[in-house]
C-alpha positions in Angstrom: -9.5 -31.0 32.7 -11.6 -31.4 36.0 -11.5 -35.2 37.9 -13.4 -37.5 36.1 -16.8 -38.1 38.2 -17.5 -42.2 39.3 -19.6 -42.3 37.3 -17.5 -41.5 34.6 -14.9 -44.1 35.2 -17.3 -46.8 35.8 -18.4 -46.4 32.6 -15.3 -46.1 30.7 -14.2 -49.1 32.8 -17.5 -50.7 31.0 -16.0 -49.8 27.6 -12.8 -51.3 28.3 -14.1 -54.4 29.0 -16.6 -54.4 25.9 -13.8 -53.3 23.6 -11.6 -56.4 24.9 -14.9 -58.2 24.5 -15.3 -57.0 21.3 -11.9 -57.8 20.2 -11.5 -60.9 20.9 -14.9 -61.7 18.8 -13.8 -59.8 15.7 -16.7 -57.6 16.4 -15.7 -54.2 18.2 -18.6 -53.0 20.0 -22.2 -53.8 18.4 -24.8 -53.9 20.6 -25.4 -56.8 23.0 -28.1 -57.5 25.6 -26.1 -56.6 28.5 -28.8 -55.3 31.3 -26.2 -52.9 33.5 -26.5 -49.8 34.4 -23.8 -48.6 32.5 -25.4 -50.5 29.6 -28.3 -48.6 30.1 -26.3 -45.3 29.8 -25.3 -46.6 26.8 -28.4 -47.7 25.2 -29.4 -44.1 25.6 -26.0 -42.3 24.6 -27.1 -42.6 20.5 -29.5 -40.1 21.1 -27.5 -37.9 23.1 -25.1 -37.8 20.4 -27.7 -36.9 17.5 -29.0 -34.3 19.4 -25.7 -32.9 20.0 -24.9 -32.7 16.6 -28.2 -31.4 15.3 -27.6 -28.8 18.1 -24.7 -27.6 16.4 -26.2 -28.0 13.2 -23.6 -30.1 12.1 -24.2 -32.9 9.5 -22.9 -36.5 9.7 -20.2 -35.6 6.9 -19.0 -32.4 9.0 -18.2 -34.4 12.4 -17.2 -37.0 10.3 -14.6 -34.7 8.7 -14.2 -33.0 12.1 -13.3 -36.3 14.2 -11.8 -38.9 11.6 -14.8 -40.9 12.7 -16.4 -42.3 9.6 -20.1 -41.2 8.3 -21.1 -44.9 8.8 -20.0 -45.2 12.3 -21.5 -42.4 13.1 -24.6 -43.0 11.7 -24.5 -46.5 13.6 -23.6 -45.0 17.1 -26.6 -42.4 16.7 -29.2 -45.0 15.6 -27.7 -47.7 18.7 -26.6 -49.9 16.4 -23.4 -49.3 17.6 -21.3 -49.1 21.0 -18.6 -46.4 20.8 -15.2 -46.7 21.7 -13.1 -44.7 24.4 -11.4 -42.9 21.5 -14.8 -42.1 19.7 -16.0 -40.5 22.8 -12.8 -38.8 23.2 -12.9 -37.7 19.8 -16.8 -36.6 19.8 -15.7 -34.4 23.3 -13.2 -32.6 21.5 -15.3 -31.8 18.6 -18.2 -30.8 20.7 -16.0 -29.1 23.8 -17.8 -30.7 26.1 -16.4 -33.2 29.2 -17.3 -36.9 28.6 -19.4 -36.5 31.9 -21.3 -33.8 29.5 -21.0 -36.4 26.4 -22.5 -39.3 28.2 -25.1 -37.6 30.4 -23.8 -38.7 33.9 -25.4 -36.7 36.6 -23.9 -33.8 38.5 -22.6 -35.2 42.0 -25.3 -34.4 44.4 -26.6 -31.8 43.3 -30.3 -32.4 41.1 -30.1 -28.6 39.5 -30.8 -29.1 36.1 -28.2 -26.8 33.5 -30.2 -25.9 31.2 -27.9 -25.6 28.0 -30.1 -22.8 25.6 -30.2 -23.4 21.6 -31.6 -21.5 18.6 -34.6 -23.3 16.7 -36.7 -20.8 14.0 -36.2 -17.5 15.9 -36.3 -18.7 19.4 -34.6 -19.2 22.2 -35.2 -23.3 23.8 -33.7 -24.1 27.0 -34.0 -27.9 27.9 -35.7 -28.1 31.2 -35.5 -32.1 31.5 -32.3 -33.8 31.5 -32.9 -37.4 29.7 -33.8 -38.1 25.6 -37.6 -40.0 25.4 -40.7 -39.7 26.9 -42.1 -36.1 27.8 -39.4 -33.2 27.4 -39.8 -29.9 29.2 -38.5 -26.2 27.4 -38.4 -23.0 28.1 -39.0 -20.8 25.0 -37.8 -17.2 24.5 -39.9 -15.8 21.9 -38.6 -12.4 20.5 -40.4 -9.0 19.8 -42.1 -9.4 16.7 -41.4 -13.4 16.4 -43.1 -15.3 13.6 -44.8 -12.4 11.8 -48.2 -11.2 11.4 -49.2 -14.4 8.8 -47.6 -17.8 9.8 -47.8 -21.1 8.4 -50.0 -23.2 10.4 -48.5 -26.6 10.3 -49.5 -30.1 11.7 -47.9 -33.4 13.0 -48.2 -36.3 15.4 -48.5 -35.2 18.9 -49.8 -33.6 21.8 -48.1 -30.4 23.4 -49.0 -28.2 26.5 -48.0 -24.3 26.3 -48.1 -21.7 29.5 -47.5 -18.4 29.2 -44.7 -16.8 31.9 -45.2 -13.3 30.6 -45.6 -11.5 27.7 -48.5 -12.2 25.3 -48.5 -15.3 22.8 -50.7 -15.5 19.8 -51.6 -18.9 19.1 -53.7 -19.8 15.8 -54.7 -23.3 16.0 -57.4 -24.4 13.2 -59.7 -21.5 12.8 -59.3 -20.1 16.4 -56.9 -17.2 16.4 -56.3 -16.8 20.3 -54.4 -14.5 22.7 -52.9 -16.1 25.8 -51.4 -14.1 28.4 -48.7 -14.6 31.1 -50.4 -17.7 33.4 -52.8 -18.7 30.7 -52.6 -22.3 29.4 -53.2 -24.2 26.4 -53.0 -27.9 25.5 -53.7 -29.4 22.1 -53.5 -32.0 19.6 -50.4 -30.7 17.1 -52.5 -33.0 14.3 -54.6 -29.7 14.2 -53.0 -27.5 11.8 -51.2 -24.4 14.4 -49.0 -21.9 15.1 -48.0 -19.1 17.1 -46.6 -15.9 17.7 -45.1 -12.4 19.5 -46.7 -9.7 18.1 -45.6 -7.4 21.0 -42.9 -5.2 21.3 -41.4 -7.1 24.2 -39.9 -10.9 24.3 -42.1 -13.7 25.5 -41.5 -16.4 27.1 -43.3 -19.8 27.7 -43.0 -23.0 29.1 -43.7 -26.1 26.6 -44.6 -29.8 27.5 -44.1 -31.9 24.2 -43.7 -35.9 23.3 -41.1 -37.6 21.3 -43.1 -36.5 17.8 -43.3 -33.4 18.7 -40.1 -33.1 19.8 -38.9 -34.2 16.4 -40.6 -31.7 14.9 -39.9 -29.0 16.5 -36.3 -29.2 18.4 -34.3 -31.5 16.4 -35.3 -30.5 12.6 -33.0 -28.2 10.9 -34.5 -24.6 10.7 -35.9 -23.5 7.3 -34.6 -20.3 5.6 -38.3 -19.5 5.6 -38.3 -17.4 8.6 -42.3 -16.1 8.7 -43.5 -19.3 9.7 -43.8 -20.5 13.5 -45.3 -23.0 14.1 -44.9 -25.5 17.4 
């Protein structure tokens, strides 16, 4: 196991002291108003962790079962109602095989290259181009040849996305348009209109997407339906 980074032990040194905090008010970890930078880490870790598991498409009973952790705690830690423990992370590593650096989020030692890690979501291919949960997240999608079908559902939700075309063609349908964009074409839109899109090529696609935190939801952390002619973003 590779040196853990400063970062890494200033935070566990953190937990140490909130779990002898925690112990000595019969409490164990819930959240307080501490306004630290490791606490800060820490107020953003639950999110981390769901998306970690949703990447893996793993349900709370599964790393439940997988870590000895129980279903409540975990549902608690994800939602920030709950500080985890050294051993939780620990356990939530192993699970995952990740580092904690990994786990946690902490930043690679000077060097700002992002490492991108890719995941499968409806057919494609996402690669997370921004580093941090909330606010705007950046993707790179791979679209395949043929991806979505010839007749997709157009569907609809809170948000506001921005699509650019690195090569390949995309078909988006968005309401009643039915439009072609080609590599360096651009296309921003309000995802309350009904839309979606597809490769109808015989060659991958591949894009890069702007989306908010609804959107996001939508499209990246939702569990893929076994109805696989529908694509929409």
């Amino acid at each position: 196991m590779r040196a853990p980074s400063s970062y890494h032990q200033d935070l566990l040194q953190f937990l140490q002291v909130q779990e002898c905090l925690g112990a000595e008010e019969g409490d164990g970890g819930d959240m307080d108003d501490s306004g630290d930078a490791a606490s800060e880490v820490l107020d953003a870790l639950g999110e981390r962790l769901r998306r970690r598991r949703r990447d893996r498409a793993m349900t709370l009973a599964e790393l439940a079962a997988a870590t000895g952790v129980s279903e409540s705690l975990l549902s608690r830690l994800e939602t920030g109602r709950r500080r985890p423990t050294i051993d939780v992370l620990l356990q939530l590593a192993r699970v995952h095989r990740v580092t904690l650096d990994d786990l946690v989020g902490a930043p690679p030692t000077a060097d700002p290259r992002a490492h991108p890690r890719p995941s499968q979501r409806f057919g494609m291919t996402w690669l997370p181009l921004t580093g941090h949960p909330g606010g705007i997240q950046a993707y790179k999608l791979i679209m395949p040849a043929g991806f979505g079908g010839s007749h997709p559902e157009q569907r609809s939700h809170e948000g506001y996305e921005w699509l650019y075309v690195l090569t390949g063609r995309l078909r988006l349908l968005l309401g009643d348009h039915d439009l072609e964009l080609t590599a360096g074409e651009v296309a921003e839109f309000d995802t309350r209109t009904p839309h979606a899109f597809t490769n109808t090529t015989d060659t991958a696609t591949e894009a890069l997407m702007l989306i908010g935190p609804q959107g996001e939801r939508a499209h990246v952390r939702a569990r893929p339906t076994p109805k696989t002619g529908s694509a929409s973003i």
